[in-house]
C-alpha positions, 0 to 999 in steps of 0.5 A, a space after each residue: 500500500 506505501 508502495 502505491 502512495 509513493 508512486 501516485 504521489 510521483 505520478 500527481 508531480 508528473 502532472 502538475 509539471 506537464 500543466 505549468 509547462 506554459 511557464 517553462 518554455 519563453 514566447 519565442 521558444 514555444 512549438 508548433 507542429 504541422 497542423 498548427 502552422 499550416 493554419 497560421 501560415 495558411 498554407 498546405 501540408 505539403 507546402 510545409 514538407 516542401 519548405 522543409 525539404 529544400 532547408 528553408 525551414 527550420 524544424 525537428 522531431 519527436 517520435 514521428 510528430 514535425 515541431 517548429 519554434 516560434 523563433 525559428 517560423 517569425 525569421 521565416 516569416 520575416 525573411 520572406 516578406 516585405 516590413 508592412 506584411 511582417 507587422 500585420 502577421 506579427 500582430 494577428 499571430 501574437 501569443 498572449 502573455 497574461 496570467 489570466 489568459 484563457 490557458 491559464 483559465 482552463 488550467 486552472 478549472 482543471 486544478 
């Protein structure tokens, strides 16, 4: 029975720690996978694959899931386009930063 308590007490810090990953990684080091970027991009899959084919695009994985920094996707974005257009992206596509954002929100809902 002290066995089981252990592990549930090692489980339940396991989870408090995926829940405050938010807090771990910095705006500009926050990942993206495919689908989330085609959305912000507007763009097809297969437009990303070939973006990451010819090495315009910055990526890695993890298991067999493709991630992208948001880093790396604002220098792609930025090379690629005229100041106006960047500004417009970058303001359309900001990350929200307040602790009462709706992450935050479910979060703590959850809690």
């Amino acid at each position: 029975m002290e066995k089981l308590s252990k592990k549930l007490n090692e489980i339940g810090q396991d989870l408090k720690s995926l829940i405050n990953t938010s807090q771990v990684l910095d705006e500009n080091e926050r990942l993206l996978d495919n689908q989330d970027l085609a959305l912000l991009l507007k763009v097809f899959f297969r437009t990303l694959q070939r973006y990451r084919l010819q090495g315009k695009l910055p990526y890695f994985t993890i298991g067999h899931k493709t991630y992208y920094r948001a880093s790396d996707i604002k220098a792609f974005v930025r090379e690629r386009t005229d100041y106006q257009t960047y500004k417009q992206f970058e303001k359309a596509n900001q990350v929200e930063t307040n602790p009462n954002s709706k992450m935050q929100q479910r979060k703590e809902a959850c809690v």
